[in-house]
N, C-alpha and C positions, 0 to 999 in steps of 0.2 A: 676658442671664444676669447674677446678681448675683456681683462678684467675692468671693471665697474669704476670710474672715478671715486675716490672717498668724498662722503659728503661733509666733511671735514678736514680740506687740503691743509697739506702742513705748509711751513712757511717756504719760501725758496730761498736757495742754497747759494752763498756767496762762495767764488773763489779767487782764484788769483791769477794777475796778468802774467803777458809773455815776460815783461821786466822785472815780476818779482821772479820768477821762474831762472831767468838768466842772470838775476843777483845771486841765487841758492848756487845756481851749478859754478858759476866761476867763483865764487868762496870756496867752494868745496874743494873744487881742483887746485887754487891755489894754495887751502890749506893742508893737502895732498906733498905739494911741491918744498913749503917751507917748514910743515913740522912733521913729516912724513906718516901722517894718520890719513888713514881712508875713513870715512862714516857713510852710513846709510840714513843719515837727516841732515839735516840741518836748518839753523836757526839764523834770521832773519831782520832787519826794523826795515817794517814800511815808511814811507813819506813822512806820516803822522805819529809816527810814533809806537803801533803798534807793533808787538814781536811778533814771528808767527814760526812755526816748525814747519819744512819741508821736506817731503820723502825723496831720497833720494833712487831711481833704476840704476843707478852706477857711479864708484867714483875709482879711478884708476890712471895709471902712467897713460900716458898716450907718444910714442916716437920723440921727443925731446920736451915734453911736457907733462900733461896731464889735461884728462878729461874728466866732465860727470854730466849728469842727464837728469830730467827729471820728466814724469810727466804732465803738461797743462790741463789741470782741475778748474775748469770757469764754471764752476756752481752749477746751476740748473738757469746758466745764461745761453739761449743757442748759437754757441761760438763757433766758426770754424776749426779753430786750431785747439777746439777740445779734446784733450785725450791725448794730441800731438806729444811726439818726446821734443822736447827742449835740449836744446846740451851747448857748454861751454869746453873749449880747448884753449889752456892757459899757458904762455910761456914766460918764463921767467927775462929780464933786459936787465943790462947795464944801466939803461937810459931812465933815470926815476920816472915815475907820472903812470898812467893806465892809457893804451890805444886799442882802441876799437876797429876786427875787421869783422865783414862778410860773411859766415861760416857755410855750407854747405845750407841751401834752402830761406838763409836771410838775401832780403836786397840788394840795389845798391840803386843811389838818388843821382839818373840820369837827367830830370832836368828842374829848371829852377823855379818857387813859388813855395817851395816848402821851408820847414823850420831848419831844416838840416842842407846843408851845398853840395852841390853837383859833387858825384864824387864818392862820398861816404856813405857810408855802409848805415841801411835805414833800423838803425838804433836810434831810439827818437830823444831825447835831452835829461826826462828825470828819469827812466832806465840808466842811462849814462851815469846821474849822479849819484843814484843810489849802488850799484856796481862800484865806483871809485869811492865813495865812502866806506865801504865795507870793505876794499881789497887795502886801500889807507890805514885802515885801521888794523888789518892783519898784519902788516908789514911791521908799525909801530911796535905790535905786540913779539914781533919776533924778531925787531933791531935790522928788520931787513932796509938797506938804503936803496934797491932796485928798483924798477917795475915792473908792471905787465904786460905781456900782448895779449888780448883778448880777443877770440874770435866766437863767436857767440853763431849756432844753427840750429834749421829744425827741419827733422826727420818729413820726407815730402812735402816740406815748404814752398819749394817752385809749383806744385799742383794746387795747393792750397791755397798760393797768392792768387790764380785765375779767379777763384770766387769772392775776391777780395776786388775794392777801387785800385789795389796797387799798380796794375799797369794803364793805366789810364792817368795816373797822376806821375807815370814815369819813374817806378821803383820796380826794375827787372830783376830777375833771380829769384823771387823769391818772398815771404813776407818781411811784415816788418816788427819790429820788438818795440813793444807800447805798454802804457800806463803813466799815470799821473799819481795816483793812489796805490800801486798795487792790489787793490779788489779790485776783482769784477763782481759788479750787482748785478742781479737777475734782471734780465728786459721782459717785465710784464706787463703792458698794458693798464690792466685792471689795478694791479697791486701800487705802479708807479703814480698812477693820479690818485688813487686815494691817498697817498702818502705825501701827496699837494695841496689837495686838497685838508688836508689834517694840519699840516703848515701853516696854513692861510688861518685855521681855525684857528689852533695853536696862539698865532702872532695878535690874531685881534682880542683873542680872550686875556692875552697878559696887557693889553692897552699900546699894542704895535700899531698905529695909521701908518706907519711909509713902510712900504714890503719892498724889498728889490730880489725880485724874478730872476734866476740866473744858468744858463746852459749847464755848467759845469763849474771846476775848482777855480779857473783862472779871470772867468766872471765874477764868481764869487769872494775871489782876494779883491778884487779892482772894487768891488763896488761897498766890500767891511773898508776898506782904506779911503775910497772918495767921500763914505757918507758917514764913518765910524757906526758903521750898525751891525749890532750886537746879533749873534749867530741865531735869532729866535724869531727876527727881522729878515733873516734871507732865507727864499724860499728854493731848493736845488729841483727847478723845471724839467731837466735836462732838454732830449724836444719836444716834450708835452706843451708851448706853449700856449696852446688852446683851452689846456686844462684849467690855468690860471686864469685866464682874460674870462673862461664860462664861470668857476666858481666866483668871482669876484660878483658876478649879477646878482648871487645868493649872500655873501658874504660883502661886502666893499667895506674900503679904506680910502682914507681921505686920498692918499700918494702909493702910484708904482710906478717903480724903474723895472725898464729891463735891459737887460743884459747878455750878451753873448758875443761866440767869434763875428765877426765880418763876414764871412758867407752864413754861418747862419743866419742872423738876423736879415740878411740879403734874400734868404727863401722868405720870413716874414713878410718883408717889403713887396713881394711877388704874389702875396695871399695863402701862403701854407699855414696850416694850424699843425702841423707836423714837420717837423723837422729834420727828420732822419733820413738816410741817404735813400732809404729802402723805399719813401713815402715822397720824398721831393728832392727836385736839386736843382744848382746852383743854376740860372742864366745868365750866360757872361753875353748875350747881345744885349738883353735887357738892362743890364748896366752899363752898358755901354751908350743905351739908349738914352739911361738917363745922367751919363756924362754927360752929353750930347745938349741937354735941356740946360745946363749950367754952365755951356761953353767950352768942352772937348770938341777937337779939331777931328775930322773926318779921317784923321791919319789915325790919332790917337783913339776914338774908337775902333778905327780896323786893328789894331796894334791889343787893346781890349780882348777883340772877341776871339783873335789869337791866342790870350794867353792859355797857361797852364792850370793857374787857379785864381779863386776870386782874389787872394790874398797879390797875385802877382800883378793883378788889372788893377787892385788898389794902389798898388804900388807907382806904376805908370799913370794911373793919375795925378796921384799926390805929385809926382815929379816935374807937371802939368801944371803944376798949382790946381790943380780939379778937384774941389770939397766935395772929394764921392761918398765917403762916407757920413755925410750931414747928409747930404742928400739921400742916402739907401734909410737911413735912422728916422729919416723923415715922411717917408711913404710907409716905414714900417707900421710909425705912430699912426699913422693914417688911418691904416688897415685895421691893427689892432682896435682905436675908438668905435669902427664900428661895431665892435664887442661889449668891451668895457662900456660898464655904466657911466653917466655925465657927471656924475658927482666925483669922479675917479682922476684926479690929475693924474696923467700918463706923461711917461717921460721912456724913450730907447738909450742906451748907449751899445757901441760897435765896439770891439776890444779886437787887437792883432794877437800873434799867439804868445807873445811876451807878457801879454796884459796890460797894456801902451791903448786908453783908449783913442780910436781913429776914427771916430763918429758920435755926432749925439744930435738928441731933438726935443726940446722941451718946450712946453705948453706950458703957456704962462696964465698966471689965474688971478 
């Protein structure tokens, strides 16, 4: 018999990405390589600043190197690659700086619209910098003038990428090594809107009128930098944003911005109140459609509905001179108002993955 839910769930369990995962093992192996200690932990700064301790399954030579492993603990988030071993293979160069390959069950980015170019091995950028800042700083500490080759994999990664978007967005072999924060937070539902809902509350009770809504980390820098508002002021949606636009009927504020990637906000403009891959996605005819309303050539929408990602069809417009992104920002506002209450000036902005906004829409009052 299945035991009984507690009628007092405990809270859910954060853990950590495939990036912090692949920052522990390749320190490990390369501290392996330059002070000749193996350890079964080690220790870590994420993005933000926090330290964290990592266990390690292995740190040992590897055929002209060194390797170590670890395995990926994503909290009580339902991740695929939970539980997976993670492992780096580090080699010592002549050639100063840190490169990045493939390792067994990682990627590689066959074609173009992502953050990373044809070619390379789908390590996606603050993985990347967090790895070089930590293997930098070992070096320093050990007067090492060399670098590294890094080759970063994970144990049945080719099978694991089938249940992932990876081939479909053209990253073969394998998965891909991600994070922005090094946590993974738990995808709950229930737990994630109330804790939008408590934002919202939050911001009106210290006397916040302009909240800016935002997908994620790199909406949320773009819009503390465009509007300097103070972290109590931004609300982290992620793709709840339906939860926002409903609590606002009970709660309103004079001003909200919102904020995300360009295909996100793109599923908005389409009518999703959910955003996640699992619940909506992207229509690159529908964008194409409404290039088309603002003066894309019949080329340049078949060239659209071609592409790869929405981020690449942006791209082919702008190059068009085609303001797709005012226009996706603009149908989003649309949609949304019929949520939000009248009192509520609404305002979208579209951010690319630099955090470069490429769209916006503002209702003037």
């Amino acid at each position: 018999m299945r035991d009984e839910t507690p009628e007092q769930p405990a809270p859910l369990r954060s853990g950590y990405t495939t990036g912090s995962c692949a920052t522990a093992t390749s320190l490990a192996a390369a501290r392996l390589l330059l002070a000749g200690s193996a350890s079964d932990a080690v220790e870590i700064v994420l993005p933000k600043g926090k330290q964290v301790l990592m266990r390690l399954e292995f740190c040992r030579l590897f055929e002209e190197g060194a390797e170590a492993g670890t395995l990926k603990d994503a909290g009580d988030d339902p991740d695929v690659t939970h539980g997976a071993l993670v492992f780096a293979r580090v080699r010592l160069s002549a050639e100063p700086g840190v490169r990045f390959h493939a390792g067994p069950g990682v990627g590689t980015v066959t074609k173009p619209g992502l953050t990373l170019a044809v070619g390379e091995p789908a390590i996606n950028p603050v993985p990347r910098q967090m790895m070089t800042a930590h293997l930098t700083q070992l070096a320093a500490e050990h007067a090492y003038a060399g670098g590294f080759e890094v080759a970063i994999g994970v144990e049945n990664g080719e099978a694991l990428a089938l249940k992932t978007m990876n081939p479909r967005l053209g990253i073969l072999g394998g998965l891909s090594i991600l994070g922005t924060s090094g946590i993974v937070r738990p995808f709950s539902c229930a737990a994630y809107i109330a804790s939008i809902n408590q934002g919202i509350d939050v911001a009106r009770a210290n006397g916040f009128q302009h909240l800016a809504a935002c997908t994620g980390n790199a909406s949320e820098d773009t819009m503390r930098a465009y509007y300097n508002l103070p972290d109590t002021a931004l609300v982290e949606m992620g793709d709840f944003v339906g939860a926002v636009l409903k609590h606002l009927r009970k709660a309103p504020v004079e001003k909200l911005s919102l904020c995300g990637g360009f295909g996100k906000i793109s599923k908005l403009a389409a009518g999703h109140m959910d955003l996640h891959s699992r619940h909506s996605s992207i229509n690159l005819a529908q964008l194409a459609g409404w290039a088309g309303e603002i003066g894309a050539s019949a080329e340049l929408q078949q060239a659209m509905c071609a592409a790869n990602t929405s981020q690449q069809a942006l791209v082919l417009a702008s190059a068009a001179g085609v303001k797709l992104g005012d226009a996706v920002c603009a149908h989003a506002l649309a949609f949304a108002r019929k949520t939000v209450p009248a009192q509520v000036q609404l305002e979208v902005f579209a951010i690319d993955r630099q955090g470069k906004i490429v769209g916006m829409a503002v209702e003037q009052r």
